[in-house]
C-alpha positions in Angstrom: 133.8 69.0 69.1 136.9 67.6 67.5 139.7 68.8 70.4 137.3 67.2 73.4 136.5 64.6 71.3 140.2 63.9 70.8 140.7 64.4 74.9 138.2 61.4 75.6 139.8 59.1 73.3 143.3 60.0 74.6 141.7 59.4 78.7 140.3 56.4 77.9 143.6 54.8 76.3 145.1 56.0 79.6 143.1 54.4 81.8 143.6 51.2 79.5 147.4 51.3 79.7 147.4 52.1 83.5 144.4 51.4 85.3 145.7 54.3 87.5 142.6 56.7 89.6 144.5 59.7 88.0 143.7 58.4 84.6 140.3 57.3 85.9 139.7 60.7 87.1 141.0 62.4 83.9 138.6 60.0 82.2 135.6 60.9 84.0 136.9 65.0 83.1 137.2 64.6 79.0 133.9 62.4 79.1 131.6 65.1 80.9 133.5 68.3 78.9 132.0 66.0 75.9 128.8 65.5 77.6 128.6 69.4 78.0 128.8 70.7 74.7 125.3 68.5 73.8 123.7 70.2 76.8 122.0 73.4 75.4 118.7 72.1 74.9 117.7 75.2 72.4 120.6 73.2 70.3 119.1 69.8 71.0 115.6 70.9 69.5 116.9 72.4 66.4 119.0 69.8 65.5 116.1 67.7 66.2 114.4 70.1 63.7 116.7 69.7 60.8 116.5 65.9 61.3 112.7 65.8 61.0 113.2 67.4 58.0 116.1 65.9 56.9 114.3 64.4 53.8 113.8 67.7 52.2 117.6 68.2 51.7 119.0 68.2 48.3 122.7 67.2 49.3 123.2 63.7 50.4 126.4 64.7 52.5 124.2 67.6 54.5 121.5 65.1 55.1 123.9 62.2 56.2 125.7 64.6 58.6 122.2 65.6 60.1 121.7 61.9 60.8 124.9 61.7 62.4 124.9 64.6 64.3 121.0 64.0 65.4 122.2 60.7 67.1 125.4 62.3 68.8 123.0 64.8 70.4 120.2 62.5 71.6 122.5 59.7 72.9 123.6 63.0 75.8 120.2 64.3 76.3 119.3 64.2 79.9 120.4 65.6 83.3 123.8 66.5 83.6 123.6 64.9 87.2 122.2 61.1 85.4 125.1 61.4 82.5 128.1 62.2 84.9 126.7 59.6 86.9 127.3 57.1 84.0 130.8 58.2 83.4 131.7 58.1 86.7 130.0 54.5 87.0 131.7 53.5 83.6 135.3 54.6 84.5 134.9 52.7 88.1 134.1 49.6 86.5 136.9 49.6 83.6 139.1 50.3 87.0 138.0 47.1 88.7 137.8 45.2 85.3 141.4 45.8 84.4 143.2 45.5 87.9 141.0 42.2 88.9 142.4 39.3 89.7 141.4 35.9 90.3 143.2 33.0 92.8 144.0 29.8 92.1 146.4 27.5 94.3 147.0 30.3 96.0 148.5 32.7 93.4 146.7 35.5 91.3 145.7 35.2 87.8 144.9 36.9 85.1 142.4 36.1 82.6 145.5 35.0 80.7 146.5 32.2 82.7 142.6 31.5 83.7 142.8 30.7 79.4 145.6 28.7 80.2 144.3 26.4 82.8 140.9 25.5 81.1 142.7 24.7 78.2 145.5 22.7 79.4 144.9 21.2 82.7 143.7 18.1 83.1 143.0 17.9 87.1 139.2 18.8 87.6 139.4 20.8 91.1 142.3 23.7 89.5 139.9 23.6 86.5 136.5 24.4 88.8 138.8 26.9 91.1 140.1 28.8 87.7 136.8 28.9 85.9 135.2 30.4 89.5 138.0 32.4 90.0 137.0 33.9 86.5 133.5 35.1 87.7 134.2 36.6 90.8 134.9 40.3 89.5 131.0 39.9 88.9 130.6 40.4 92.5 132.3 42.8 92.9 131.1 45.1 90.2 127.6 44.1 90.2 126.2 46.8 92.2 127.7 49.1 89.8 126.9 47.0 86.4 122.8 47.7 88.2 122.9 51.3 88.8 124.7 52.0 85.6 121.6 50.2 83.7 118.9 52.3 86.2 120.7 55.7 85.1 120.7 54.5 81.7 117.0 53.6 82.1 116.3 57.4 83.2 117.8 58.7 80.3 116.1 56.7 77.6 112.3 57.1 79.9 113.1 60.9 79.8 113.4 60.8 76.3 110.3 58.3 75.3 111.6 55.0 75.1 110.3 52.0 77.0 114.1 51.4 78.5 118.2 51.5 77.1 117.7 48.4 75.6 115.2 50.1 73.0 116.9 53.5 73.3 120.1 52.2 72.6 119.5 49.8 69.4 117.4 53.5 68.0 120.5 55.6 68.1 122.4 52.7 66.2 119.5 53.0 63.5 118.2 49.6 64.2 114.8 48.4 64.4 114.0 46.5 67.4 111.4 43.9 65.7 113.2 43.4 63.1 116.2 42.3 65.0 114.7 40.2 67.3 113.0 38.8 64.3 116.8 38.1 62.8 117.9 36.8 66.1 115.0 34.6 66.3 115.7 33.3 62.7 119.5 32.9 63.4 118.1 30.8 66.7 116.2 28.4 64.9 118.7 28.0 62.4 121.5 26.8 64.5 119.4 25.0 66.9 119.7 21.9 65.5 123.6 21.6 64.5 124.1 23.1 67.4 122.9 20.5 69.5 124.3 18.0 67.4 127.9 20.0 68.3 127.5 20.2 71.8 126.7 16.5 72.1 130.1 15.6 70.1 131.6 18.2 72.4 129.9 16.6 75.5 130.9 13.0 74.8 134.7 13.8 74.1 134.9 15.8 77.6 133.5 12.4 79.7 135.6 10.7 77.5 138.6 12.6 78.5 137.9 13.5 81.7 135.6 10.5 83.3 132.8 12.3 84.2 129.2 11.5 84.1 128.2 15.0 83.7 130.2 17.8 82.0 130.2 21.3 83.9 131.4 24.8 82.7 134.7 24.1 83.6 135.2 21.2 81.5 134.8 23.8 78.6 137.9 25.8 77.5 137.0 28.9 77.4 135.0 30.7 80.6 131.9 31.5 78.8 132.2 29.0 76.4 132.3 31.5 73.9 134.8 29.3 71.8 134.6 25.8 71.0 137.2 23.4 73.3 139.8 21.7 70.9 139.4 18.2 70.0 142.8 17.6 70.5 143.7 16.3 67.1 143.6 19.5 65.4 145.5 22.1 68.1 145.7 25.2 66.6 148.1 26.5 69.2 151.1 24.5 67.0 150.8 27.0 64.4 152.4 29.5 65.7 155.2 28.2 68.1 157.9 30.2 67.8 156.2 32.5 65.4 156.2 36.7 65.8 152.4 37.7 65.8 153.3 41.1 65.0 155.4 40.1 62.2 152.3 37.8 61.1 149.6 40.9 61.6 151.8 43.2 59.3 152.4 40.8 56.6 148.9 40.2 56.5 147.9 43.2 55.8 151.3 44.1 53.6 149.7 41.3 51.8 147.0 43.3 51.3 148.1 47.0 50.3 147.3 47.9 53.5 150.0 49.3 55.6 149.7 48.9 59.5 152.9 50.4 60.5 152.2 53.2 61.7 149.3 51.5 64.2 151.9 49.7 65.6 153.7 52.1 66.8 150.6 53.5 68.5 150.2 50.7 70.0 150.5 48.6 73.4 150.5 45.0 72.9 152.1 43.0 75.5 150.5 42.0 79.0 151.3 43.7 82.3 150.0 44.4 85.6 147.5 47.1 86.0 146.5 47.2 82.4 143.2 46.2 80.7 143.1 42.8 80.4 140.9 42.9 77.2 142.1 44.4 73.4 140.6 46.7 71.5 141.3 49.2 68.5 140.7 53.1 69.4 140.4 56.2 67.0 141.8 59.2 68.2 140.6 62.2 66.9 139.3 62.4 63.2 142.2 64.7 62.2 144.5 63.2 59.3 147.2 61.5 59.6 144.8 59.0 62.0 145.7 58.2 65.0 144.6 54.9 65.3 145.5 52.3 67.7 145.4 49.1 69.2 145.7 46.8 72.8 146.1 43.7 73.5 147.8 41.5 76.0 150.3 39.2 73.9 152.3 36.9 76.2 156.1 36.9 74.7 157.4 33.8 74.0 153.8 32.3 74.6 152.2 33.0 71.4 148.8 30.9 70.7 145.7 30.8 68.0 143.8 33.1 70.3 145.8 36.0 70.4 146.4 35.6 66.9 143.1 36.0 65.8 143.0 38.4 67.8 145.7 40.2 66.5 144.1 39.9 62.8 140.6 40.9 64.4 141.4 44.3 66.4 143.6 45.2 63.2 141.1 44.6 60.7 139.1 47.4 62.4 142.3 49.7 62.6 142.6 49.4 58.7 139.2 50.5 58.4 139.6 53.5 60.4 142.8 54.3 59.1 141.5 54.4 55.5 138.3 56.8 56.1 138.7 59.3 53.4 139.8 62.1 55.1 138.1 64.8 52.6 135.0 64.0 54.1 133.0 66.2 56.2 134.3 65.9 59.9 131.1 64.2 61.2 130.9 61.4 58.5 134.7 60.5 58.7 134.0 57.1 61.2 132.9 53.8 60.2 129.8 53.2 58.6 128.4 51.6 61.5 129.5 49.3 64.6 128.3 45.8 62.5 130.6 46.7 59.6 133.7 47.0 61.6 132.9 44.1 62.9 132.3 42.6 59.8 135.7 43.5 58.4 137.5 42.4 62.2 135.8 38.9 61.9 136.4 38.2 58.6 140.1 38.8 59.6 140.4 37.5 62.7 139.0 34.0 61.1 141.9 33.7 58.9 143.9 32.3 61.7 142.2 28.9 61.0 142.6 29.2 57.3 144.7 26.7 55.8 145.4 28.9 52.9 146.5 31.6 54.8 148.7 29.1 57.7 150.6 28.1 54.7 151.2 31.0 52.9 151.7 33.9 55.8 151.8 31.8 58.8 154.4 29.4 56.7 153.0 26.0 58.4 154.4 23.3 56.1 152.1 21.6 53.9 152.8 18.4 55.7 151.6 19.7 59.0 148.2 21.3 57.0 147.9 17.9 55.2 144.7 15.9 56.4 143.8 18.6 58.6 142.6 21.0 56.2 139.3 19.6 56.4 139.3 19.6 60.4 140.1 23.3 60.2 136.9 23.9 58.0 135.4 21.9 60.7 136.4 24.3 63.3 136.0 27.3 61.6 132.0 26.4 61.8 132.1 25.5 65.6 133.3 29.0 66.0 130.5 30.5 64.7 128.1 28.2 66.0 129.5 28.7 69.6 130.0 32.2 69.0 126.3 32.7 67.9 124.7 30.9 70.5 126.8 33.1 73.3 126.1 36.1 71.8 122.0 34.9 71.8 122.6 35.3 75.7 124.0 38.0 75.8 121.7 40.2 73.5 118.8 38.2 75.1 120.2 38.8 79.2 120.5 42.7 78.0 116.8 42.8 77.3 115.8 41.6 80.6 118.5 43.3 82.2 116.6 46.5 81.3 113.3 45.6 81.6 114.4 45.9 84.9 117.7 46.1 86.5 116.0 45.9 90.3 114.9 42.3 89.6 116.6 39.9 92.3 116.8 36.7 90.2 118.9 37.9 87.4 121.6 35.4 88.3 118.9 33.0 87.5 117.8 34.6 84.8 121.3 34.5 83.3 121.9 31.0 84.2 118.3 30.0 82.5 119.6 31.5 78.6 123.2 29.8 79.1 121.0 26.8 79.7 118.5 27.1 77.1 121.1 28.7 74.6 124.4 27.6 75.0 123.1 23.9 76.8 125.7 24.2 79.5 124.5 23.2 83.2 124.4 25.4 85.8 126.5 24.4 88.8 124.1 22.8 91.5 122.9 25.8 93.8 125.1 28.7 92.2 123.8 32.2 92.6 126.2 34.6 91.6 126.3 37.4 89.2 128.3 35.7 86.6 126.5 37.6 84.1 128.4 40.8 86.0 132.0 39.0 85.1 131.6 40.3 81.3 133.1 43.2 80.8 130.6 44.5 77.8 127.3 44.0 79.9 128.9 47.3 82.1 130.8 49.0 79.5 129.7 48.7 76.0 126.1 47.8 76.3 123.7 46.8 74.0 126.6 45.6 71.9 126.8 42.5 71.1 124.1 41.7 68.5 126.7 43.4 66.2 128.8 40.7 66.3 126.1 38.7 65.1 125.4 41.3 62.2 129.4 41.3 62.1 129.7 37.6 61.2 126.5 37.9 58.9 128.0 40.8 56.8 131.6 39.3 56.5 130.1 36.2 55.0 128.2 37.8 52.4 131.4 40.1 51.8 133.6 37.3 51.5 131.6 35.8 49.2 131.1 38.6 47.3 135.4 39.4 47.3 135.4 35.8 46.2 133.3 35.4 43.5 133.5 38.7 41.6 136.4 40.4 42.9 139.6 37.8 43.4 138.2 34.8 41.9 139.5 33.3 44.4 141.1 33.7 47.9 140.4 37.3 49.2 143.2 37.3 51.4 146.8 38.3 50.0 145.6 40.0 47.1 145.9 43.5 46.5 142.8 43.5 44.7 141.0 42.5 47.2 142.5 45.4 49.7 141.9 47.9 47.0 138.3 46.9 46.7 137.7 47.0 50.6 139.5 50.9 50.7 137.5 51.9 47.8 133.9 50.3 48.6 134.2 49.5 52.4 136.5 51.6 54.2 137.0 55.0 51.9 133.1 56.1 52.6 133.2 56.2 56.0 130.0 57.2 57.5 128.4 58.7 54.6 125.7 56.2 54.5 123.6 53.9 56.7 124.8 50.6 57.3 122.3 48.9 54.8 123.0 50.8 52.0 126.8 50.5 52.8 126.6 46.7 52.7 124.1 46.7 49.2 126.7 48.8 47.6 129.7 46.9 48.5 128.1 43.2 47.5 125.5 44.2 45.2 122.3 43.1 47.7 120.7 43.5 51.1 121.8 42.1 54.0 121.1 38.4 53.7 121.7 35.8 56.7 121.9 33.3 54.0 125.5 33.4 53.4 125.8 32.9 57.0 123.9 30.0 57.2 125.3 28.3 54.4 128.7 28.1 56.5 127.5 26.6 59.6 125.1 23.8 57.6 
């Protein structure tokens, strides 16, 4: 398992770094090779065996690598023709994703400069050409985004679920009632401030604009999944001039944890042909990690985007860099998707931190002064954007599978940005704008773990805060001694639940969440 395992990870950061059909191709190669050792179904049924009776094992390591190992299997059960389908589908469409380009006056951009425009420009007709310019790798992708979801359909009805959607939320041991019933809950509870922001938000784009009616494109971001600034705040000051490297590793310096070495693994700086996105990627579980990261910095254009970003996709390389590598081979990965998250979100945020501007960034106090309480300000229009966005996606996904065939899923789409997010739909648009993000065709079923991401970080935090640092978690050793020892050092020797009970002493409680948007 470990070499081909290690071959996938290495093909995949290939195809993100080139966007070349040889890497796609050598992609497609390590992913079935992987696929193939999970095929012998007289291995499928007895490691289904030792899971059913997984309860009768004396050693909690044995049992936990069952688990694991359970999951790996049943997530490749199925015809070999359906699952080389889906790589095959999946390496197309990170392809087309990465080498897109949108027009505007003429010229090609990138999502980069798309960023740019909605958050700078103050002519109405470049803004409306760069935010469609934005959506139209939906169309072209779309077809594939649809067959992807019916193969992934055929697996999950083969093995006994209703559709991926269920399938998919099983094998990341969650329940599906119960996380609708937290979704629901997280709904109601940011309904109301929610509405209260986007009306602020609403009146300050007529105001600056002098418009009656305020359309996506007055927003700042292309699927509004960030607030717009208010313009007396700008974040983007902060870090004129600044080295966003040199920021990330002090960070974490400032925290006993060494990022160095990921680094130098790493590809950071935009360019043609290369994924457009960032991410952090494992290779291999064999110690020293191999752990690295992309991203698309712009040099001599750095901004409060890509520096939380910076902080975010980092966070999650200090967590896999910091597995204990005694553990078996199986439970040396993250405890589970939401608490990388959790630990990449709580970092990310600290690019709106006054404490941490001042004291890593260096922003002079004078500049901080009178907008520290603006900053708190913004820091909970984040996550009340950010939680209403990711309502549509998690919501879209579910219909998406129900049935992937359906004709009015532009509509459909279009009806939850409404209803969720309470931005208009452009007067007869049909287009598969839902097609334009890049999870809904390659990392599906994701995103509710960015919800359970931001819920987790806040009751971390607090618990860092209150019993751990007395005080500010970040730039204290403590505090990055805690997270290696409690967070990051166990890996995946336990579920997710018991991995966040352990590290702040209860269950999962939305609470702490919803303290910081009231």
């Amino acid at each position: 398992m470990a070499p081909v395992e290690k071959r996938v990870a290495e093909a995949w950061w290939g195809l993100a770094i080139t966007g070349s059909e040889e890497a796609q191709g050598e992609l497609v190669r390590a992913g079935t090779e992987y696929n193939r050792l999970f095929a012998d179904e007289g291995e499928q049924e007895t490691v289904a065996g030792w899971f059913r009776e997984r309860h009768s094992l004396g050693d909690d390591l044995l049992r936990r690598q069952v688990e694991v190992l359970y999951r790996t299997y049943a997530a490749r059960r199925g015809e070999a023709e359906v699952l080389d389908g889906i790589e095959e589908l999946e390496a197309e469409a990170n392809v087309v994703y990465g080498n897109h380009r949108g027009v505007v006056g003429g010229k090609t951009v990138g999502e980069n400069e798309v960023r740019d425009i909605l958050r700078t420009s103050r002519e109405e007709p470049v803004r409306r050409e760069a935010w469609e310019a934005s959506k139209t790798v939906g169309r072209e992708v779309e077809g594939t985004v649809r067959e992807l979801a019916r193969l992934r359909n055929s697996l999950a009805r083969e093995a006994g679920y209703r559709d991926h959607y269920h399938r998919s939320l099983d094998l990341q041991e969650m329940d599906v009632e119960e996380l609708e019933g937290l979704m629901a809950e997280l709904e109601a509870a940011t309904d109301a401030p929610f509405r209260e922001l986007k009306s602020r938000i609403d009146g300050r784009i007529r105001q600056d604009f002098g418009v009656e009616t305020v359309m996506p494109w007055h927003l700042s971001d292309p699927f509004f999944q960030e607030p717009p600034e208010d313009g007396s705040l700008d974040t983007d000051r902060f870090f004129g001039g600044k080295d966003l490297e040199a920021l990330t590793r002090e960070t974490y310096d400032s925290l006993g944890l060494d990022v160095r070495g990921v680094v130098a693994k790493s590809d950071l700086y935009a360019r043609a042909g290369k994924n457009q996105h960032a991410f952090c990627l494992p290779v291999g579980r064999d110690y020293p990690y191999d752990v690295r990261v992309l991203a698309n910095l712009r040099a001599g254009k750095p901004d409060a985007y890509w520096m939380n970003t910076m902080l975010h996709e980092f966070g999650h390389a200090v967590y896999d860099r910091h597995i204990n590598p005694k553990l078996p081979y199986l439970l040396r990965g993250v405890s589970h998707i939401a608490t990388t998250e959790a630990i990449a979100l709580m970092m990310g945020a600290l690019a709106e931190e006054p404490g941490w501007l001042r004291s890593v960034a260096g922003v002079p106090e004078e500049e901080l002064a009178g907008g520290r309480e603006r900053l708190a300000g913004r820091r909970r229009e984040d996550l009340l954007v950010f939680t209403r966005w990711a309502l549509v996606v998690f919501r879209f996904e579910k219909e998406l599978y129900a049935d992937p065939d359906r004709e009015d899923l532009n509509g459909a789409w279009w009806d939850l940005v409404e209803k969720l997010q309470l931005v208009r739909r452009p007067p007869g648009r049909d287009e598969p704008d839902w097609a334009a993000k890049i999870h809904v065709a390659t990392a599906p079923v994701y995103y509710q773990n960015y919800v359970l991401g931001n819920l987790i970080a806040a009751q971390l935090r607090d618990y860092l805060e209150a019993h751990i640092t007395r005080g500010p978690f970040y730039g204290n050793e403590v505090a990055g001694r805690y997270l290696l020892e409690s967070f990051f050092g166990p890996g995946a020797r336990e579920n997710w639940r018991d991995t966040v009970l352990r590290a702040t002493g209860e269950p999962l409680d939305p609470r702490h969440f919803v303290r910081g948007i009231s």
